[in-house]
Structure formats: structure tokens, C-alpha cells
NUZALUM-252175 format. One record per residue (C-alpha): chain; x, y, z; residue in three letters; residue number from 0. Coordinates in Angstrom, 3 decimals, always signed. Example, Ala and Ser with C-alpha at 12.3 -4.5 7.8 and 13.67 -1.06 7.14 Angstrom:
2
+--------+----------+----------+----------+------+--------+
! martor !        x !        y !        z ! nuke ! vodren !
+--------+----------+----------+----------+------+--------+
!      A !  +12.300 !   -4.500 !   +7.800 !  ALA !      0 !
!      A !  +13.670 !   -1.060 !   +7.140 !  SER !      1 !
+--------+----------+----------+----------+------+--------+
REM end
This chain:
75
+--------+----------+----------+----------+------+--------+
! martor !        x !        y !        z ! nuke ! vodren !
+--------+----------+----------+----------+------+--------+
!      A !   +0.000 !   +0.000 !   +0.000 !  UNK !      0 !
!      A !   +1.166 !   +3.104 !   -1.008 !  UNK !      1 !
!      A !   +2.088 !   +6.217 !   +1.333 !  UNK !      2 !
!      A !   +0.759 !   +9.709 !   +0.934 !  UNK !      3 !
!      A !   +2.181 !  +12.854 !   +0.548 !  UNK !      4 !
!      A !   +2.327 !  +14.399 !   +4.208 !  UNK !      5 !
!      A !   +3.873 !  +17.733 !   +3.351 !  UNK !      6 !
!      A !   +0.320 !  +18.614 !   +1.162 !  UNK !      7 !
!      A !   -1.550 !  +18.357 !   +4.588 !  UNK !      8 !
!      A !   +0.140 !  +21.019 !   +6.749 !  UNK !      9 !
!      A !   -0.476 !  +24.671 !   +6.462 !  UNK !     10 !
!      A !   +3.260 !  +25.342 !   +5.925 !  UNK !     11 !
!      A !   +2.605 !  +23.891 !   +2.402 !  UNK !     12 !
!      A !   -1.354 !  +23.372 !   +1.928 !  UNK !     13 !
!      A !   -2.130 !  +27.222 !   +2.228 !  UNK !     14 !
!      A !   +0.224 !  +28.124 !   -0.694 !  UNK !     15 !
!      A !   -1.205 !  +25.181 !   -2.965 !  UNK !     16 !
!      A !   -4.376 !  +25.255 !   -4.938 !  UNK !     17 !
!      A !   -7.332 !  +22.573 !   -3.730 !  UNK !     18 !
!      A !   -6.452 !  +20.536 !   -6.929 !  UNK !     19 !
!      A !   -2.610 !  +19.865 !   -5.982 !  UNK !     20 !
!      A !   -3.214 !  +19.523 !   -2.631 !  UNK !     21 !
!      A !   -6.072 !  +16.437 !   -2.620 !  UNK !     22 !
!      A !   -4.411 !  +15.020 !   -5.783 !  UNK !     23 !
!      A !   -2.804 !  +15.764 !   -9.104 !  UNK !     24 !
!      A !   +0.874 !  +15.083 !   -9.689 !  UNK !     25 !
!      A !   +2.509 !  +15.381 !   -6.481 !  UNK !     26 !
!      A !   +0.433 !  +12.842 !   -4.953 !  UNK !     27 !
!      A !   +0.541 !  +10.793 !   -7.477 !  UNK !     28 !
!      A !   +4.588 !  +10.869 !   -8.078 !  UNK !     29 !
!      A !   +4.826 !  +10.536 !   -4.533 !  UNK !     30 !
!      A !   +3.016 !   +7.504 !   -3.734 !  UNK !     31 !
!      A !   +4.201 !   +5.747 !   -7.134 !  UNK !     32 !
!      A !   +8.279 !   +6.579 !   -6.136 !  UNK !     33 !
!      A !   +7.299 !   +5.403 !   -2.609 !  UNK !     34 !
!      A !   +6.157 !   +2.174 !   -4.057 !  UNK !     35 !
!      A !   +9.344 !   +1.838 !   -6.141 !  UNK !     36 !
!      A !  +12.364 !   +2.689 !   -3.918 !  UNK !     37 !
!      A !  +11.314 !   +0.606 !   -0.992 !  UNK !     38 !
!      A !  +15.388 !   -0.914 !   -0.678 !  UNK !     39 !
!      A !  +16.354 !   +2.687 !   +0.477 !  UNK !     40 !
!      A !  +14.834 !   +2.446 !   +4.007 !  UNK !     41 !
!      A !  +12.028 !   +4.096 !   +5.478 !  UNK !     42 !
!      A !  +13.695 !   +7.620 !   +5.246 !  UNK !     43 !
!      A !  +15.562 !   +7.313 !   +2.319 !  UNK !     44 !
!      A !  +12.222 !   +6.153 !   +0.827 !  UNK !     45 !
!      A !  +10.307 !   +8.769 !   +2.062 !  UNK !     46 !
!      A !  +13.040 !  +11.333 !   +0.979 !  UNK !     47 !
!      A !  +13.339 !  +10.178 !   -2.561 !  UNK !     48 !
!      A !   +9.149 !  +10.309 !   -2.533 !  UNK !     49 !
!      A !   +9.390 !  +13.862 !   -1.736 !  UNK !     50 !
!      A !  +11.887 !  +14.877 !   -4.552 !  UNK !     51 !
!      A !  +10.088 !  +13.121 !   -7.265 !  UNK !     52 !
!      A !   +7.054 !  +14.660 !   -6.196 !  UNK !     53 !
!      A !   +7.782 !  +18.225 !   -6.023 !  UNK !     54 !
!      A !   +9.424 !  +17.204 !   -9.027 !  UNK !     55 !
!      A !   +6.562 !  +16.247 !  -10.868 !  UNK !     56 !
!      A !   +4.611 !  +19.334 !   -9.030 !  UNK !     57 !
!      A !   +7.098 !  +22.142 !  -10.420 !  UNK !     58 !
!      A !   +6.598 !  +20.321 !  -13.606 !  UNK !     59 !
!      A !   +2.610 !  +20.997 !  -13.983 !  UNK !     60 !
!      A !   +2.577 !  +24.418 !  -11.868 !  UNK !     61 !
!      A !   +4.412 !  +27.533 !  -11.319 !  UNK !     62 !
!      A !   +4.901 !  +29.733 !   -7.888 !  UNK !     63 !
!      A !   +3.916 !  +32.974 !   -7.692 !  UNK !     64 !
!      A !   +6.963 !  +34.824 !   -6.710 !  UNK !     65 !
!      A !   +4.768 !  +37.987 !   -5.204 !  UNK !     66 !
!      A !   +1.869 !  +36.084 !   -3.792 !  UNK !     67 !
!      A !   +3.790 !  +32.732 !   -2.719 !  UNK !     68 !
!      A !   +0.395 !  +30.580 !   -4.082 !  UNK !     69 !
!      A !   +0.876 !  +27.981 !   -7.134 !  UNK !     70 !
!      A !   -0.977 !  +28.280 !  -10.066 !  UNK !     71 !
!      A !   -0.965 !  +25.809 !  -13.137 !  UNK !     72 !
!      A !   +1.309 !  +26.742 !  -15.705 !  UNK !     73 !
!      A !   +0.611 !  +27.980 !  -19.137 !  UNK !     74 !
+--------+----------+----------+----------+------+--------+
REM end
């Protein structure tokens, strides 16, 4: 069973992402599937890797407002 992606559940994180990237989308996707596939690293190294590929895979789809701080899919 697959992980999630913590870091799209605290305010830190979820008040600067839209809805859409928060409850799914990319990140969470990326994150669960590299979760899945790097289980020989170890529980952190796992969960690190998870978190790279995801905002990977997030900065890929949307773009941060530099003024405002909020993401916003890219055109």
C-alpha cells in the first residue's frame, strides 16, 4: 500500500497550494508511485526520494507565484 504525501496536509505547504494539488494531481501521485518503487532505500531514504520526485513532478505541472507565494498551473 502506497504512502501519501504528508507535506500537502500542513499549512506550511497546503495554504500556498491550490485545492487541486493539494487532494491530488501530480505530487500525490509521483509521490506515492516513487514510494512504491524505492522501498530498498529504508524508510527515510524512501520517504526522501518520494518527496523529490514529487515536487518534481509538481514544479513540472505548476508555477509559484513569486509575489503572492500561491501555485498556479502553468501555461
Amino acid at each position: 500500500m502506497a504512502a501519501f504525501w504528508p507535506c500537502l496536509l500542513c499549512d506550511a505547504c497546503g495554504s500556498h497550494l491550490g485545492r487541486r494539488v493539494r487532494q491530488g494531481g501530480s505530487g500525490k501521485e509521483a509521490f506515492n508511485s516513487a514510494y512504491d518503487d524505492y522501498k530498498e532505500r529504508g524508510a527515510n531514504g524512501r520517504e526522501e526520494t518520494a518527496h523529490k520526485v514529487a515536487w518534481t513532478a509538481v514544479k513540472k505541472k505548476y508555477q509559484k507565484d513569486e509575489k503572492t507565494g500561491k501555485w498556479h498551473e502553468a501555461s
